[in-house]
C-alpha positions in Angstrom: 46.7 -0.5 -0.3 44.6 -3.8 0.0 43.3 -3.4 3.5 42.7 0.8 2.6 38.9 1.2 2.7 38.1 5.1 0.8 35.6 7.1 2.0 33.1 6.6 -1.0 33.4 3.0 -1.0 32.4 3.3 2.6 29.6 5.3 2.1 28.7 3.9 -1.3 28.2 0.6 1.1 26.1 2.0 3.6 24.1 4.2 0.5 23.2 0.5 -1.0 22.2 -1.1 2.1 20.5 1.4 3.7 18.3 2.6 0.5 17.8 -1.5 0.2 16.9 -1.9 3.5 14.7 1.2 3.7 12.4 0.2 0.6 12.2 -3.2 1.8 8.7 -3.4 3.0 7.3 0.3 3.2 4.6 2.1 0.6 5.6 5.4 -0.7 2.8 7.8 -0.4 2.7 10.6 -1.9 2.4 12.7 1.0 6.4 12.5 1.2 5.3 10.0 4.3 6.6 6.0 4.8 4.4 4.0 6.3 3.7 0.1 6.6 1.4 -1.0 3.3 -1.9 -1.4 5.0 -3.8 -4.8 3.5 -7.0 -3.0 2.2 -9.5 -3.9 -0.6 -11.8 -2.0 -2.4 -14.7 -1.6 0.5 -12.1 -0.3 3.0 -10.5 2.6 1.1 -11.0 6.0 2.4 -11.8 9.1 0.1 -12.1 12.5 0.9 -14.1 15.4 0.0 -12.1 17.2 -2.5 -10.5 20.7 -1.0 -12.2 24.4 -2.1 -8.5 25.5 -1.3 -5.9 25.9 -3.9 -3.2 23.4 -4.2 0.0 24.1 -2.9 3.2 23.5 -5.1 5.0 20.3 -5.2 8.2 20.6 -3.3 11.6 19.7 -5.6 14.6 19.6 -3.5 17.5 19.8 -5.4 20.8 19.2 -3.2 24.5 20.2 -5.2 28.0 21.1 -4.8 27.5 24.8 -6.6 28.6 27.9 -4.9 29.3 31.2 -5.8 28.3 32.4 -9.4 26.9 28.7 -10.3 24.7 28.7 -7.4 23.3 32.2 -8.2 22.6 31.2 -11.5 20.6 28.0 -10.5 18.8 29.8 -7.8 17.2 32.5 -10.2 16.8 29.7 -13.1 14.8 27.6 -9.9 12.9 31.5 -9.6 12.0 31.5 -12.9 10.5 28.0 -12.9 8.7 28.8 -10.1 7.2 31.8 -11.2 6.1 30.4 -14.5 3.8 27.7 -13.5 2.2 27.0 -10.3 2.5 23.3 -9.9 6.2 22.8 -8.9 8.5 24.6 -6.5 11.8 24.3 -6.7 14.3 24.8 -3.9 18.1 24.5 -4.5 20.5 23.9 -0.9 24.4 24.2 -1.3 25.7 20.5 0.5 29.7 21.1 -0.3 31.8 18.7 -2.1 30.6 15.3 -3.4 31.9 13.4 -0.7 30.1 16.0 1.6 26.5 15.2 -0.9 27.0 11.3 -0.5 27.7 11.7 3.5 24.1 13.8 3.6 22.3 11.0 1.5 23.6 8.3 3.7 22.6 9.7 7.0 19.1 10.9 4.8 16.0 8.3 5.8 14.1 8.2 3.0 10.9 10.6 3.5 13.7 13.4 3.7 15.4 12.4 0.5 15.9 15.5 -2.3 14.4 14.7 -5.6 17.5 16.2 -7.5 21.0 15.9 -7.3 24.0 16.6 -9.6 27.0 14.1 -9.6 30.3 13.7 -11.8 30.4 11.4 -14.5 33.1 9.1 -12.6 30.5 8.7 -10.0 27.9 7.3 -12.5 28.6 4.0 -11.4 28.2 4.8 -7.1 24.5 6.2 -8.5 23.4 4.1 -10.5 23.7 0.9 -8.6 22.8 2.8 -5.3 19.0 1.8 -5.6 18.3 5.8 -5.0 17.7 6.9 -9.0 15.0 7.1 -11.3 16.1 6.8 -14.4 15.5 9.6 -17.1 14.2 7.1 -19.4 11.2 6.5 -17.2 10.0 9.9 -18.0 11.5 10.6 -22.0 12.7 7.8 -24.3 15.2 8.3 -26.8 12.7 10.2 -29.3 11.7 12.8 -26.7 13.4 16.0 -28.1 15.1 17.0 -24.9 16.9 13.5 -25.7 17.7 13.6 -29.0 19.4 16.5 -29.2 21.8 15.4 -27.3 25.7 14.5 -28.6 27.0 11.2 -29.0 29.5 11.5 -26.2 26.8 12.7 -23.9 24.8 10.1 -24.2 27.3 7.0 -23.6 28.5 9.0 -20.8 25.0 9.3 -19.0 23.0 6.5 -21.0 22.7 2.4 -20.8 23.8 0.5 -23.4 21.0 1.2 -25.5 21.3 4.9 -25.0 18.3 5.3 -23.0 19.5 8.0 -20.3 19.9 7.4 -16.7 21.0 10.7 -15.9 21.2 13.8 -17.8 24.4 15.7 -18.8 24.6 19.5 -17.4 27.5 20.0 -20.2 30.7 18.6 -20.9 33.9 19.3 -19.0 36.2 17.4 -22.2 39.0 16.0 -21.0 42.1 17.1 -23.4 45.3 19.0 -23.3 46.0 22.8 -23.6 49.3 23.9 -26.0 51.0 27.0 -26.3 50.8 27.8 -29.8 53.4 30.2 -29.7 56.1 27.4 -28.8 54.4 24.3 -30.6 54.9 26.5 -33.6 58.6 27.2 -33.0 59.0 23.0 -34.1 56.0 23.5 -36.5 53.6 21.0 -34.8 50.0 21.6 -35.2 48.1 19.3 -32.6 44.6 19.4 -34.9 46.9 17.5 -37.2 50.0 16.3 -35.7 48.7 14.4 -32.9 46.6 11.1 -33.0 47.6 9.5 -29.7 49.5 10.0 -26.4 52.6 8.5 -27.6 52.9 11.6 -30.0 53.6 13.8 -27.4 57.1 12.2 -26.1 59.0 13.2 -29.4 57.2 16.9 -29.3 57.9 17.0 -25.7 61.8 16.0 -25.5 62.2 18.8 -28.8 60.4 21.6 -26.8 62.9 21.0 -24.1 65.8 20.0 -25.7 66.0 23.5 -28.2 65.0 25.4 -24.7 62.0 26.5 -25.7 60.3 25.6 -22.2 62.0 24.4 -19.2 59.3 21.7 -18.9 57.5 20.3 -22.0 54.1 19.2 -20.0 52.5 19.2 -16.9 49.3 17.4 -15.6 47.4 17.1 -12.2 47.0 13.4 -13.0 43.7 11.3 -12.4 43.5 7.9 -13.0 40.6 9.1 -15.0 42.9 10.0 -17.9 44.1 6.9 -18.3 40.5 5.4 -18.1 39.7 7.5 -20.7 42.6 6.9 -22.7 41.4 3.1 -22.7 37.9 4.0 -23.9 39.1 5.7 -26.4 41.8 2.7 -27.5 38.5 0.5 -27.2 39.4 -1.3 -24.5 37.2 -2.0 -21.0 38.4 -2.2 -17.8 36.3 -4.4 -15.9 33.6 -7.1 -16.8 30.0 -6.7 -17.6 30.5 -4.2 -20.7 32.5 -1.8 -18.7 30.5 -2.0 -15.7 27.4 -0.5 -17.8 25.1 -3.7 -18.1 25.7 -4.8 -14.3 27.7 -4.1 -11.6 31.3 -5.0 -12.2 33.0 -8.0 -9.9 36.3 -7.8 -11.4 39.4 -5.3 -13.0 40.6 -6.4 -16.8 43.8 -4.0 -16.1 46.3 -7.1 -15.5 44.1 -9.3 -18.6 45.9 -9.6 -21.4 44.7 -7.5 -23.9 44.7 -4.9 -21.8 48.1 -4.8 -19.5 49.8 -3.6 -22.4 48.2 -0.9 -23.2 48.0 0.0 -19.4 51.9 -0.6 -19.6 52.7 1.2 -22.3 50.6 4.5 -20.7 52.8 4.1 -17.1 55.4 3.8 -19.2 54.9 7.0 -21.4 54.8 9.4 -18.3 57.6 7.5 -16.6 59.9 8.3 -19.7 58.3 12.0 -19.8 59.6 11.9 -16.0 62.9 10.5 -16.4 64.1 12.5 -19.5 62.6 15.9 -17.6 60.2 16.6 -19.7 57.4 16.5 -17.5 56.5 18.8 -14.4 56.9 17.1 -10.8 54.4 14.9 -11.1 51.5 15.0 -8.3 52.0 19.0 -8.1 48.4 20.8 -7.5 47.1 22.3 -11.0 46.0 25.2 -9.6 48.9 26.4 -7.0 51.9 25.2 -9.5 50.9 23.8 -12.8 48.9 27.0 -13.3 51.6 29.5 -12.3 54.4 27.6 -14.6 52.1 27.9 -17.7 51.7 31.4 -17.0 55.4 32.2 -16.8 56.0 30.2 -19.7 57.5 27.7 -18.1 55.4 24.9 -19.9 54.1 24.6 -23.5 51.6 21.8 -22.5 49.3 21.5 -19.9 46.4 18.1 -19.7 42.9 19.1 -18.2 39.6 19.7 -19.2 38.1 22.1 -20.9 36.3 24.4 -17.9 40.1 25.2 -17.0 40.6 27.0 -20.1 39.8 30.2 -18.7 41.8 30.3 -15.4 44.6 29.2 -18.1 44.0 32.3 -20.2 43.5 34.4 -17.5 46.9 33.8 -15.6 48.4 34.2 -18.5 47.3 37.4 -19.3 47.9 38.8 -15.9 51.7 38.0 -16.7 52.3 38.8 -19.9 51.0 41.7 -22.3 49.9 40.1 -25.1 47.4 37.2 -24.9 48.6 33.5 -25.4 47.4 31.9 -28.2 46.2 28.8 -26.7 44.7 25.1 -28.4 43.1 22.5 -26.8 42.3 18.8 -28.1 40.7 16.3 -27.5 42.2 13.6 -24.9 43.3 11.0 -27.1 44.1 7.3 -27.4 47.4 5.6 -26.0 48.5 4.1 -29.5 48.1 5.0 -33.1 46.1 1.6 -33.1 42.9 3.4 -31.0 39.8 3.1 -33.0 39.3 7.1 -31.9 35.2 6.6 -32.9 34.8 7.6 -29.1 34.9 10.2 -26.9 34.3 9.7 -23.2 32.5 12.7 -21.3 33.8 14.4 -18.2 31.4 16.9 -16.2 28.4 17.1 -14.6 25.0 15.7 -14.4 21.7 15.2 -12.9 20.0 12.4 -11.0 16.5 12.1 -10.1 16.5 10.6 -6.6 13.5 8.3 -5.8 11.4 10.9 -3.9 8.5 9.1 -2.1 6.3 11.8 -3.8 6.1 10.7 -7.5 4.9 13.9 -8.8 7.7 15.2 -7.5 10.1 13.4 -9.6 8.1 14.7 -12.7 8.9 18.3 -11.3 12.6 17.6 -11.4 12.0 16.4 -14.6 10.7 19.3 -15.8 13.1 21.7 -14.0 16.3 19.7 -16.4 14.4 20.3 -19.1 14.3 24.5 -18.4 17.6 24.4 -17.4 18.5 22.7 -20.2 17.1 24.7 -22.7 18.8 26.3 -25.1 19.5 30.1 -23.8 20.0 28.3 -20.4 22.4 25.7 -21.6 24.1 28.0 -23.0 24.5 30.5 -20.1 25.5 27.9 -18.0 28.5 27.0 -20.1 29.6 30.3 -20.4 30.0 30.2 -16.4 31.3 26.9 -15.9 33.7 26.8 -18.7 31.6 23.2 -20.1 31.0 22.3 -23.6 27.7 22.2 -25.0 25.0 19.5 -25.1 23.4 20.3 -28.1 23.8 22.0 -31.6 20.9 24.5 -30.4 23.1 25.2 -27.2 26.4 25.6 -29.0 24.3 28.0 -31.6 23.1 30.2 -28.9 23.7 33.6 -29.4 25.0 33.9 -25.8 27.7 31.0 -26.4 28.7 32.1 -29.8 29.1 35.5 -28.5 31.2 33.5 -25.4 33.3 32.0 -28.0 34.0 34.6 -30.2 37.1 36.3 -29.1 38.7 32.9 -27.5 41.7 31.7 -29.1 40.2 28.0 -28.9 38.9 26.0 -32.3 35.6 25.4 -30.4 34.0 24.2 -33.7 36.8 21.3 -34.0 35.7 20.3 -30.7 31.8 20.5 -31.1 32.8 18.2 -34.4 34.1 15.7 -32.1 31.5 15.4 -30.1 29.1 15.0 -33.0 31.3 12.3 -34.6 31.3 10.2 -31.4 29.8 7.3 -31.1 28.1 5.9 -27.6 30.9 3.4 -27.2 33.6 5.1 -25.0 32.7 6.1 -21.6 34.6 6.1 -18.4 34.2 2.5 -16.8 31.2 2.5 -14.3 32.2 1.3 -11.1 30.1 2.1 -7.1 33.8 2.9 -5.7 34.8 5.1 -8.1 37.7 6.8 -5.2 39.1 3.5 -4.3 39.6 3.0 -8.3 41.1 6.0 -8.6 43.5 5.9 -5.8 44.3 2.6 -6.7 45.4 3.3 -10.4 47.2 7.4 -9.1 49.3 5.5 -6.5 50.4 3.2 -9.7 51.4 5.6 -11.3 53.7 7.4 -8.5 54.9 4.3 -7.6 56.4 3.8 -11.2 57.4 7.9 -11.5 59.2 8.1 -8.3 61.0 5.3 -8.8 62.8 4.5 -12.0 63.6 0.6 -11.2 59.6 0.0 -9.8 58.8 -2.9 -12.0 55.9 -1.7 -13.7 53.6 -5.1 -14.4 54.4 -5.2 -10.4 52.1 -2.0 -10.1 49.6 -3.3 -12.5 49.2 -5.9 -10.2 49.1 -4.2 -7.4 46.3 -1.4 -8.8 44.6 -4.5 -10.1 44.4 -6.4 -6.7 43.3 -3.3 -5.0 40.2 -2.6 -7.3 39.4 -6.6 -7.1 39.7 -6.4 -2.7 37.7 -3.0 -3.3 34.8 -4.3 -5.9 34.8 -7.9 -3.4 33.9 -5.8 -0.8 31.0 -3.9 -2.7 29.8 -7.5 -3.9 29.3 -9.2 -0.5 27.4 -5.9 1.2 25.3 -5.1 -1.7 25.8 -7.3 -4.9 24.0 -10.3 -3.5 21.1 -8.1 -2.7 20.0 -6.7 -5.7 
């Protein structure tokens, strides 16, 4: 593990020090040309007649990792844009994955940059101290209406510590976990009220199993994400600097005390859910076996986020002849002790990539802003599955006519994004895949293996992110 080197560290290294080294000593012209800064004065600048022709529209390149329906629906929203007003054009161009988007940026020089992109929130972090991003803030403060409206969760997710937005929240893919009503209710738990942290779920898990209502109580395609989020919630950071949100971070808290416990008593949860058979073979694909044993009934519990809900419903249907009466929650804090005034966002988002054309940037800023408006925001959700950003979104006739017939209490979810605060959000981090890997190979370690001594692997995961976040320091750190 110490001497593994991911691929978005890699390229989050070469991203750094190429963007750095690119704006080291060039002008940026807004002819979307880079060129040595001439040394002129007043006497020496050129100016030209001004043109009898009409001005062409300012080019806004937006590269993302949408296909199918998703990219349809951004093409004609880009249509409508363009036909609307005549100073910006916007083009959208389908790059693949986010590895595949990062790979593209680093091989980019600068003159060929896009001016919008759309990232997860775990790679807020690789963005953010990349050197490529204009932040939102430098075109609508905190009072600007298309900022305001915007939840709690959303904002600590995609915001600084002031909650003045870097990037800007597409929606809200919630991390939480899906029940089968029909069995929950067969030991009379109800998870809006039964359930205030993870360590609930053993005792409703080993009953589910034990009285053969499901073969397995729950299954998860498990992220180290949860368990990030399940520290953000408890209140805890993992890394220095406020969470890695008021500078880059130089070193993991996982094996500080304060916070190995907490990270020991989460391994420890899912080793127990393992070792009593509650749980579904961890590390099995959500979609190609987790999926399938909800929909045979199999399972009672599934973790996730919320744009799975419809696959989920769906499956299920095709099995069975009367629809399952499905809840979701919230994800939730490892102990009963989480202050729970947090809710870290999952999803989507835009970034504004330093375009050497400035008025570019102020077209992409214009183009989030119709996207994100109401009817739009709305649609949008309806396709990915995502939660709204905003009370007008959520009270869009299109999503309350989305909502409608779903089993889901959608209203106790939108209440939990208004009540949250801006202090929980996933730690921000430029190697976001080697901390993931780090803390998922953890986890296995201490599932597969009953006697794998579990401060051992919190070590291990530890000394991994350090090597990892070392690396990132030396190549870039020094040079900011």
């Amino acid at each position: 593990m110490k001497a593994k080197k991911s691929l978005s560290l890699l390229l989050a290294l070469v991203l750094c020090v190429t963007v750095f080294a690119g704006c080291a000593n060039v002008s940026k012209p807004t002819d979307g040309t880079t060129s040595a800064s001439p040394k002129t004065s007043e006497s020496t600048v050129v100016t030209e007649p001004a043109s009898t022709q009409p001005k062409e529209p300012i080019e806004v390149v937006y590269w993302g990792t949408w296909g199918s329906d998703k990219k349809e629906f951004i093409e004609r929203l880009a249509k409508e844009f363009n036909e609307m007003q005549n100073t910006y054009r916007v083009t959208y161009e389908y790059v693949g994955n986010m590895n595949d988007l990062l790979a593209k940026l680093q091989v980019t020089d600068e003159a060929n940059l896009p001016t919008l992109i759309n990232a997860t929130t775990e790679q807020n972090g690789t963005y953010m101290y990349s050197g490529l991003v204009e932040p939102i803030y430098n075109f609508a403060g905190k009072d600007d209406p298309f900022v305001s409206m915007i939840y709690g969760n959303l904002v600590s997710c995609w915001g600084d510590l002031d909650g003045n937005l870097i990037g800007y929240p597409m929606g809200n893919s919630m991390a939480g976990i899906y029940f089968n009503m029909d069995m929950l209710n067969q030991i009379n738990v109800d998870p809006y009220k039964d359930i205030h942290c993870l360590e609930d779920l053993y005792d409703i898990c080993k009953q589910l199993v034990d009285k053969g209502i499901a073969k397995y109580a729950i299954g998860t395609d498990h992220s180290n994400i949860y368990l990030n989020y399940a520290l953000s919630i408890e209140g805890i950071h993992v890394v220095d600097n406020e969470n890695g949100k008021s500078a880059p971070p130089t070193v993991s808290y996982y094996n500080k005390d304060g916070t190995r416990e907490y990270v020991k008593r989460y391994f420890q949860l899912w080793r127990n859910l393992s070792v009593g058979g509650y749980c579904y073979p961890l590390g099995s694909s959500w979609g190609n076996e987790i999926l399938p044993a909800f929909a045979k009934g199999d399972l009672a519990i599934v973790t996730g986020t919320i744009g799975g809900y419809a696959r989920l419903a769906n499956a299920w249907n095709e099995n069975h002849d009367t629809p399952c009466n499905i809840a979701f929650i919230p994800w939730q804090p490892i102990t009963k002790n989480g202050r729970s005034s947090g809710l870290p966002a999952s999803g989507n988002g835009f970034y504004i990539i330093k375009d050497p054309n400035v008025e570019a940037r102020k077209g992409a800023w214009e183009f989030i802003k119709f996207f994100s408006q109401d009817d739009h925001a709305a649609e949008w959700c309806t396709i990915t599955g995502y939660l709204p950003i905003s009370e007008g979104c959520y009270h869009s006739p299109i999503y309350q006519n989305y909502i409608k017939n779903n089993t889901l209490d959608f209203q106790f979810l939108i209440d939990a994004q208004q009540k949250s605060d801006i202090l929980s959000y996933h730690p921000v981090t430029p190697i976001n895949t080697e901390f993931q890997a780090a803390g998922l190979e953890a986890l296995e370690n201490i599932v597969a293996d009953p006697n794998y001594d579990i401060d051992r692997a919190i070590d291990e995961m530890t000394e991994a992110i350090n090597d990892a976040l070392n690396m990132w320091q030396a190549t870039y750190g020094k040079k900011r």
